[in-house]
ZARO-553216 format. One record per atom (N, C-alpha, C, O): residue in one letter; x, y, z. Coordinates in steps of 0.001 Angstrom, whole numbers, plus 500000, padded with zeros to 6 digits. Example, Ala and Ser with C-alpha at 12.3 -4.5 7.8 and 13.67 -1.06 7.14 Angstrom:
A513190494310507800;A512300495500507800;A513200496700507800;A514236496681508465;S512850497750507080;S513670498940507140;S512900500030507870;S513409501138508039;
//
This chain:
X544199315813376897;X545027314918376239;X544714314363375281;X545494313579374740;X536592315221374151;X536872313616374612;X536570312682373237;X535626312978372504;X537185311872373032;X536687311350371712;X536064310246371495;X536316309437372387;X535284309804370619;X534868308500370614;X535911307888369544;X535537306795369119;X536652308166369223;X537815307277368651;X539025306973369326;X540059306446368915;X538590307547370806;X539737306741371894;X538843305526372125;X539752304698372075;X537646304722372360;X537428303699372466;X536647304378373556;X536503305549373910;X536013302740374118;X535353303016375580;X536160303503376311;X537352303236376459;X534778305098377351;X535806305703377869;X536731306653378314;X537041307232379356;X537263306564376393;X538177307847376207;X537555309159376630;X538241309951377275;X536331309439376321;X535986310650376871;X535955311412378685;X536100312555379119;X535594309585379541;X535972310285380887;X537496310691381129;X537887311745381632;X538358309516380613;X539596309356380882;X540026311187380405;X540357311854381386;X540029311788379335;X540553312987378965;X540094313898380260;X540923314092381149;X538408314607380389;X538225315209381257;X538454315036383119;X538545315706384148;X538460313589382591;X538761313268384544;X537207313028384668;X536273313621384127;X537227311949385570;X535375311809385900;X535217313506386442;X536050314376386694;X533691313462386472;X532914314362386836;X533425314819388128;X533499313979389024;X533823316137388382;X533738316924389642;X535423316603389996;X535896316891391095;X536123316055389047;X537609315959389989;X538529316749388971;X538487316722387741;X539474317545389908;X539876318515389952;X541608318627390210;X542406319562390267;X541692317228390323;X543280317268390293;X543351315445389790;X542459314767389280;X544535315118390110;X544908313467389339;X544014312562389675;X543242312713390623;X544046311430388840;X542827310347388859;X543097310037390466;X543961310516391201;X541961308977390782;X542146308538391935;X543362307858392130;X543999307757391081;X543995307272393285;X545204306443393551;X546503307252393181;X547608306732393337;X546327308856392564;X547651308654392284;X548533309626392887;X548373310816392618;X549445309251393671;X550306310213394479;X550822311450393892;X550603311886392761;X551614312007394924;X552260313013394856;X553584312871393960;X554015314011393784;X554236312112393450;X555574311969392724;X556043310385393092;X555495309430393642;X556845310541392722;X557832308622393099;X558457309152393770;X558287310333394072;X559429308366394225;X560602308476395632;X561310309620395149;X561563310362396098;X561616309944394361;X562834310844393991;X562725312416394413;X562997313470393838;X562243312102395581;X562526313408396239;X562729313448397455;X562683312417398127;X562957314473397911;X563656314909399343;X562814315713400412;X562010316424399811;X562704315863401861;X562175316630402420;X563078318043402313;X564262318361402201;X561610318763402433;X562685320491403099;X563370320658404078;X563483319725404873;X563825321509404240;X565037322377404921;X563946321719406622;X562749321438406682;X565024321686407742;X564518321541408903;X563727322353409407;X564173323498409473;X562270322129409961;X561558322676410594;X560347323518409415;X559460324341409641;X560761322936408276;X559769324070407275;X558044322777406423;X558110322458405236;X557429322540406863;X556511322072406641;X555539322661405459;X555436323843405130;X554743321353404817;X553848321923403896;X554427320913402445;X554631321330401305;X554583319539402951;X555075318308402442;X556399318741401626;X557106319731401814;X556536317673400623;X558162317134400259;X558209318287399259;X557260318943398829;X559696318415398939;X560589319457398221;X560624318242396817;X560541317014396826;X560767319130395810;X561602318154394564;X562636318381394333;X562857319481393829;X563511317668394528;X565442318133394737;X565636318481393111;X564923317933392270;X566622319401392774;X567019319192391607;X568229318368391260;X568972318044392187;X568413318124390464;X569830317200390240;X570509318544390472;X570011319663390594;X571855318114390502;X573226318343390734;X574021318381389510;X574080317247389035;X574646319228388823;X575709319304387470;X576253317983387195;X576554317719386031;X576468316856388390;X577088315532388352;X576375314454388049;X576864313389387672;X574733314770388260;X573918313773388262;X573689314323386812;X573826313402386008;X573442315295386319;X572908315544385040;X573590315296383824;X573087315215382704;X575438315120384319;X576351314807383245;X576429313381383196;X576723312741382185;X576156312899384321;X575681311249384560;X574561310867383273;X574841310145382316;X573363311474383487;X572531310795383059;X572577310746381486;X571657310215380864;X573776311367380788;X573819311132379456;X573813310126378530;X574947309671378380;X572882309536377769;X572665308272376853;X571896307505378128;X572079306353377733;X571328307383379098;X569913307090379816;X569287306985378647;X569384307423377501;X568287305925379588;X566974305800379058;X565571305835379750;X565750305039380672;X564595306172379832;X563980306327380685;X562336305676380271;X562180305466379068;X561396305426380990;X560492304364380434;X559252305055379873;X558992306151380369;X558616304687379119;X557293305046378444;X556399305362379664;X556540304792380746;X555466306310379414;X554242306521380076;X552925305770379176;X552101306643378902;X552666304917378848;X552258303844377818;X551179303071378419;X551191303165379646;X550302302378377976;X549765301899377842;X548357301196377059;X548740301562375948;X547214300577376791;X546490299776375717;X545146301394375711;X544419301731376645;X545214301779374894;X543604301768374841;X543710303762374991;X542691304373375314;X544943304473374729;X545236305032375360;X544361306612373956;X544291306319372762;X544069307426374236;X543462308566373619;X544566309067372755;X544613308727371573;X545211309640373137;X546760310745372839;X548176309450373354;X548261308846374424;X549064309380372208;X550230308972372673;X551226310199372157;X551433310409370962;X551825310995373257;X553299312670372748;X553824311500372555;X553753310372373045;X554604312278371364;X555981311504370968;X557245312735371253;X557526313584370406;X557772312654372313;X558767314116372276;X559954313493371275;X559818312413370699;X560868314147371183;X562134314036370358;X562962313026370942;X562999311966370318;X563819313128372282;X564517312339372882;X564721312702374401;X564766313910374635;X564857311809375514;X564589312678376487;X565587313794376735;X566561313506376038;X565783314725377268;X566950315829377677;X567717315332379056;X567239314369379657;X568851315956379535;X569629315267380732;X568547315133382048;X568331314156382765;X567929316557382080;X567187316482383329;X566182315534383372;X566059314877384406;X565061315247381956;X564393313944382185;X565154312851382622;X564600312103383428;X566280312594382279;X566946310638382044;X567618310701383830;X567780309750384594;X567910312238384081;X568543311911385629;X567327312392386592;X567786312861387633;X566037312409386549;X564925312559387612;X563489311052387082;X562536310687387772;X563916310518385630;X562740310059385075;X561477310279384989;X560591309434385108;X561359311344384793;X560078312094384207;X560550312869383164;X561631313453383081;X559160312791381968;X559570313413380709;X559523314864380919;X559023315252381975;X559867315536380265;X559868316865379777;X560266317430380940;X559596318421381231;X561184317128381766;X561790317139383067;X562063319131383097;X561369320066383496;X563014319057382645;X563595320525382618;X562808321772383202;X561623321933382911;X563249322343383739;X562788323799383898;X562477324738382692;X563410324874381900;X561387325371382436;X561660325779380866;X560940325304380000;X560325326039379227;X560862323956379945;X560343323290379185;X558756322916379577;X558404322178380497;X557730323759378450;X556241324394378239;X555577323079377762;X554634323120376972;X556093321849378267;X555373320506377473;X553724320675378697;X552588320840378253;X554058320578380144;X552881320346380859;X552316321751381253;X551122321726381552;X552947323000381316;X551916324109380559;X550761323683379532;X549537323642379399;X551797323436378989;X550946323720377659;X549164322034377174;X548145321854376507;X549892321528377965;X548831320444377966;X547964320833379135;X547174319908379325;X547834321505379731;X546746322139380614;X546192323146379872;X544965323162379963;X546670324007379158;X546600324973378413;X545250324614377354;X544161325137377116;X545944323514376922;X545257323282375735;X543847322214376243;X543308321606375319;X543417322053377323;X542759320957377798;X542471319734377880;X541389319150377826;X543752319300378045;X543798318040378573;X544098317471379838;X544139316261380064;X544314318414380685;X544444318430382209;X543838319136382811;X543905320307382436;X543009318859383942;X542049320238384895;X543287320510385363;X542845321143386322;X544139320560385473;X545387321473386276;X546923321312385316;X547280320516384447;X547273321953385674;X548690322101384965;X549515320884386302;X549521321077387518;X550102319739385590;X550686318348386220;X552130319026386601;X552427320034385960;X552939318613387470;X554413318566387280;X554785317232387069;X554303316207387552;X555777317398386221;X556696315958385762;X556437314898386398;X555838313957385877;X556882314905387695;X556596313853388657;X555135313225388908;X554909312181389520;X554213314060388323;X553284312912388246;X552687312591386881;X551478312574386653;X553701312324385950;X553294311783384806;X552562310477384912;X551795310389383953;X552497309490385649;X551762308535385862;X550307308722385794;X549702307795385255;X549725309547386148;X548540310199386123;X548361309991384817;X547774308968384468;X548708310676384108;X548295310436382603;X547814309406382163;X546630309741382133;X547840308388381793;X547350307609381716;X545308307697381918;X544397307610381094;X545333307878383242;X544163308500383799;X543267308978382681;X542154308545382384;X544098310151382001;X543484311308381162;X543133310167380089;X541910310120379963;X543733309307379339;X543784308415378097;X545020309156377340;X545013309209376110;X546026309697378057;X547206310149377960;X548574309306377822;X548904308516378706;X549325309510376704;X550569309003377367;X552412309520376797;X552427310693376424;X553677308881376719;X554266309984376707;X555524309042376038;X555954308268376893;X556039308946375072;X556817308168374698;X558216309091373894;X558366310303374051;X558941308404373223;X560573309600372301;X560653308824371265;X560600307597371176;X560845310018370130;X561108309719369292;X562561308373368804;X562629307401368052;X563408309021369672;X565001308134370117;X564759307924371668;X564205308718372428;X565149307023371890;X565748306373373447;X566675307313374695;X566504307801375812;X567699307176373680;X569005307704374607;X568966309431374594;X568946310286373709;X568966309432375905;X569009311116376250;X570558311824376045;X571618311205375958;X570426312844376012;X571394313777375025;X570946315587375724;X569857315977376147;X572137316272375617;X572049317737376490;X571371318287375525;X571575319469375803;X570413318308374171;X570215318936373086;X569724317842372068;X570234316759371780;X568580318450371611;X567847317545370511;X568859317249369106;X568980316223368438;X569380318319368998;X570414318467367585;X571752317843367714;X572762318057367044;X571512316810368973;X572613315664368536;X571976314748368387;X572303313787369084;X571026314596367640;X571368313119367446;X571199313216366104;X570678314220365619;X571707311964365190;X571930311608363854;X570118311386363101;X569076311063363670;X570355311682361833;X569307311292361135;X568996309993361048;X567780309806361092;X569692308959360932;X570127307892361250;X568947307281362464;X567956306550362459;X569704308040363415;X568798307232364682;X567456308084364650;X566585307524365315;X567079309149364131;X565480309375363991;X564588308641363025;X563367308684363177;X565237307855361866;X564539306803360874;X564157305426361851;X563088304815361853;X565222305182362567;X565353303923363641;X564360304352364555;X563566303468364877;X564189305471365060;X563058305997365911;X561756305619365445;X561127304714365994;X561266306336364349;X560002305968363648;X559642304811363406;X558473304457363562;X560813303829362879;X560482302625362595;X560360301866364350;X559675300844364403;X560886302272365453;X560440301438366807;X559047302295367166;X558213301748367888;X558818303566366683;X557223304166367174;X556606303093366234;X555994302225366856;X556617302968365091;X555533302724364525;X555091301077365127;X553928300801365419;X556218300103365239;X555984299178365729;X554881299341367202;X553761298882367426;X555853300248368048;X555191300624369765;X553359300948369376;X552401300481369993;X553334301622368508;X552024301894368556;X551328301260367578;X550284301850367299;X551566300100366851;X550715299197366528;X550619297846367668;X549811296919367603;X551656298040368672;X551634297095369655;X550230297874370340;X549257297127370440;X550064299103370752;X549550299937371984;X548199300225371470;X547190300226372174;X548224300417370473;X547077301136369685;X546035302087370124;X544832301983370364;X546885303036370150;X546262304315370621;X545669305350369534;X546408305874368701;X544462305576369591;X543838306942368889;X544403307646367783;X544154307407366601;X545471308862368387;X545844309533368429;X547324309581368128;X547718308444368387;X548300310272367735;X549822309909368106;X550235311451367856;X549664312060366951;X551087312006368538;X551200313303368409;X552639313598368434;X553115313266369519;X553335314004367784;X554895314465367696;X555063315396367808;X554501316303367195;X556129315526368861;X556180317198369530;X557603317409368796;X558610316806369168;X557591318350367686;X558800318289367191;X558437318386365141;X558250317362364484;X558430318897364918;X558240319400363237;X559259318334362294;X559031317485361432;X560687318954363062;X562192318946362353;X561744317086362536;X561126316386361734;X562262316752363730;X562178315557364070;X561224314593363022;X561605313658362319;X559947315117363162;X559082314309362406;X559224313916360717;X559039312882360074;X559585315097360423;X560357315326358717;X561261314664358632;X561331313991357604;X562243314550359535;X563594313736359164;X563419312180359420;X563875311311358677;X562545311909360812;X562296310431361162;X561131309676359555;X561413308764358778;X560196310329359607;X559227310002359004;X559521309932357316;X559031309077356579;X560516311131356842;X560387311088355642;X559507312021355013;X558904311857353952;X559486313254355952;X557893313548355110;X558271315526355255;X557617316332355916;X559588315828354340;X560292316921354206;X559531318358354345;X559923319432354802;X558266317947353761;X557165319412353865;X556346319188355029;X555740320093355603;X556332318149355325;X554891318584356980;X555013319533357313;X556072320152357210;X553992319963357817;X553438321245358278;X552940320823360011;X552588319669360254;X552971322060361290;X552031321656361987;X550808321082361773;X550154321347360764;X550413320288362657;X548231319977362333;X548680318257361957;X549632317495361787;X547116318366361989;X547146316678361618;X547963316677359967;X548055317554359108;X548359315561360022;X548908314774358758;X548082313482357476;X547460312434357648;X548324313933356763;X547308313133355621;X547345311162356035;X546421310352355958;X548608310979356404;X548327309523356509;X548702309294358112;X549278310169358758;X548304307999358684;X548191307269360122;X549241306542360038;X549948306166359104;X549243306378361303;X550872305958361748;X549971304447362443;X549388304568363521;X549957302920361594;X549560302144362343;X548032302338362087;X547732302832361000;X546802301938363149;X545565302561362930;X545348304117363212;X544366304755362832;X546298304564363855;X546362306188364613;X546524306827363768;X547355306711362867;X545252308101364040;X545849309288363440;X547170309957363721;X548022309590364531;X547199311065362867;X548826311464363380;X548871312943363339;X548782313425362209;X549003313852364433;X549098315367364466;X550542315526364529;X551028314682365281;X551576316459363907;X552270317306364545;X552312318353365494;X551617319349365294;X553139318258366653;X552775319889367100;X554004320852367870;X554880320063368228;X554208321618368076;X555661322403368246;X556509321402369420;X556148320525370204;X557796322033369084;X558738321320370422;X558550322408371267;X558757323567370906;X558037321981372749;X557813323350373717;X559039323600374754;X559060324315375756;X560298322585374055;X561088323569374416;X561402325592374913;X561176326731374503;X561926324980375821;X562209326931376026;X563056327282374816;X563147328476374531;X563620326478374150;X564388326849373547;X563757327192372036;X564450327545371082;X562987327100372019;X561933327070370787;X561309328499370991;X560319328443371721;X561633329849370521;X561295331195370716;X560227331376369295;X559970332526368937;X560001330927369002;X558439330582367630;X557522330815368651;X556846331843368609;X557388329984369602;X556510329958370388;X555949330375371575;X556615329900372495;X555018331055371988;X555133331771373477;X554427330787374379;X554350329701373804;X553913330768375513;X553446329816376053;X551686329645375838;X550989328645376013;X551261331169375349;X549964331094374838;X550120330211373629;X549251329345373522;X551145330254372600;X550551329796371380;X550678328253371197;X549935327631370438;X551581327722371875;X552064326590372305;X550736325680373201;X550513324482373029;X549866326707374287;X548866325857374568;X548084326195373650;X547144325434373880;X547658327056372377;X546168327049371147;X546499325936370498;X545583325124370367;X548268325459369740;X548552324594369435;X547865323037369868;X547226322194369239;X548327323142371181;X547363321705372110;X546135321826372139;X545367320879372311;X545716323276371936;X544074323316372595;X543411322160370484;X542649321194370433;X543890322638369648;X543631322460368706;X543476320612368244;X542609320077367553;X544645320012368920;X544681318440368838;X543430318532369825;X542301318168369494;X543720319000370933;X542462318282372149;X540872318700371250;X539889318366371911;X540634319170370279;X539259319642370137;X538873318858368601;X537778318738368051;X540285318375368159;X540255317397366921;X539487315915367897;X538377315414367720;X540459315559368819;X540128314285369785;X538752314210369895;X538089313182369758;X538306315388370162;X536565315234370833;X535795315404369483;X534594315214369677;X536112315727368052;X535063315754367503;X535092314299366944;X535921313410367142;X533806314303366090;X533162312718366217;X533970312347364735;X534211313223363904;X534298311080364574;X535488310851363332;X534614310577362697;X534782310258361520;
//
C-alpha cells in the first residue's frame, strides 16, 4: 500500500509486522452485512449479494472513508459504484481489479475482499472518492462535481496528511485537477504535503488493462513508497 516518508512505522504498517500473513491483529472477518449459508452447509458466513432493488436503492449513497492520520497511501477512486454504496465497501463490484491488484502490486500479503477494508489502515493504507455520491457508471457525473471533488480531497488530505495520494482514474484526475496532459506515474506537483501518483481505473470495464498490468501499475507506486525520498 515501506517508506520512510510514511512517518514512524510506515514501513511495518505496509508489510504487516513480521511473520503475519493475513489482516492486522483485531481485525475480523467483514461487518454485519452478511448472511449465513444455505442450511446445514458449514465453513463460516456467506457474503450475500445485493438484490437489483437494493442496488437501484443505493443510488446517490454515500459511503465513509477508510481514512485516517499518519496514513502511507491514501486511493482516491472516482466515485463509489451501486454495489459499493449498497454493501459499503469500496470497490465493491464483482469485476472490479482494485484489491487484485493491490496484492498484486505489494501492498497486501494476501489479496483482501471488500469487506475487510478496515484492515487497511493496518497496511498505512487507506481509501477515499474522488465525488461522494454513488452513480451506476463513472461517466455520470459532471465536470463540475470532479473540480468540487479535488477541491474537498485536497482539503481531506491536508486535514489527514498522508504520504502518498494516489488516483485511480487518469480521465478523472485531468478533469478534477486541471491537469489535461497527465500521464500515469507520479505527478510533478503534491497535493497538500503529499506526493501524488496517478494510476489506472481497475475497473472491469477498463480493457487497457489486464489484471497483470494493473498489478505492475501498483507494484510501481508500492516500490516508489519504499524508496528513500
Amino acid at each position: 500500500m515501506a517508506a520512510p516518508a510514511g512517518g514512524p512505522g510506515a514501513a511495518d504498517r505496509l508489510g504487516g509486522p513480521a511473520g503475519v500473513t493475513g489482516a492486522p491483529a483485531g481485525v475480523t472477518s467483514g461487518p454485519a452485512w452478511l448472511t449465513s449459508g444455505p442450511a446445514g452447509v458449514t465453513g463460516g458466513p456467506e457474503r450475500r449479494r445485493p438484490t437489483r432493488e437494493e442496488l437501484a436503492a443505493a443510488a446517490e449513497r454515500t459511503i465513509p472513508d477508510v481514512i485516517g492520520p499518519g496514513l502511507t497511501v491514501l486511493f482516491v477512486g472516482i466515485n463509489p459504484g451501486l454495489w459499493s454504496a449498497a454493501t459499503g465497501w469500496h470497490f465493491a463490484r464483482p469485476g472490479n481489479r482494485f484489491w487484485p491488484a493491490l496484492h498484486r502490486g505489494g501492498f497486501t500479503p494476501r489479496q483482501l475482499h471488500p469487506s475487510e477494508q478496515d484492515a487497511l489502515p493496518g497496511y498505512g493504507l487507506g481509501i477515499t472518492n474522488m465525488v461522494a455520491r454513488a452513480s451506476a457508471r463513472a461517466d455520470e457525473l459532471t465536470a463540475d462535481e470532479l473540480v468540487e471533488g479535488a477541491r474537498i480531497l485536497t482539503a481531506k488530505v491536508r486535514r489527514h496528511r498522508p504520504a502518498w495520494v494516489a488516483v485511480v482514474g487518469v480521465t478523472a484526475y485531468r478533469i478534477g485537477f486541471g491537469r489535461s496532459k497527465a500521464a500515469f506515474g507520479p505527478q510533478p506537483e503534491l497535493l497538500g504535503d503529499a506526493r501524488l501518483w496517478v494510476l489506472p481505473n481497475p475497473s472491469g470495464l477498463n480493457a487497457h488493462f489486464t489484471a497483470e498490468t494493473l498489478g505492475a501499475a501498483f507494484g510501481e507506486l508500492r516500490a516508489a513508497t519504499a524508496a528513500p525520498a
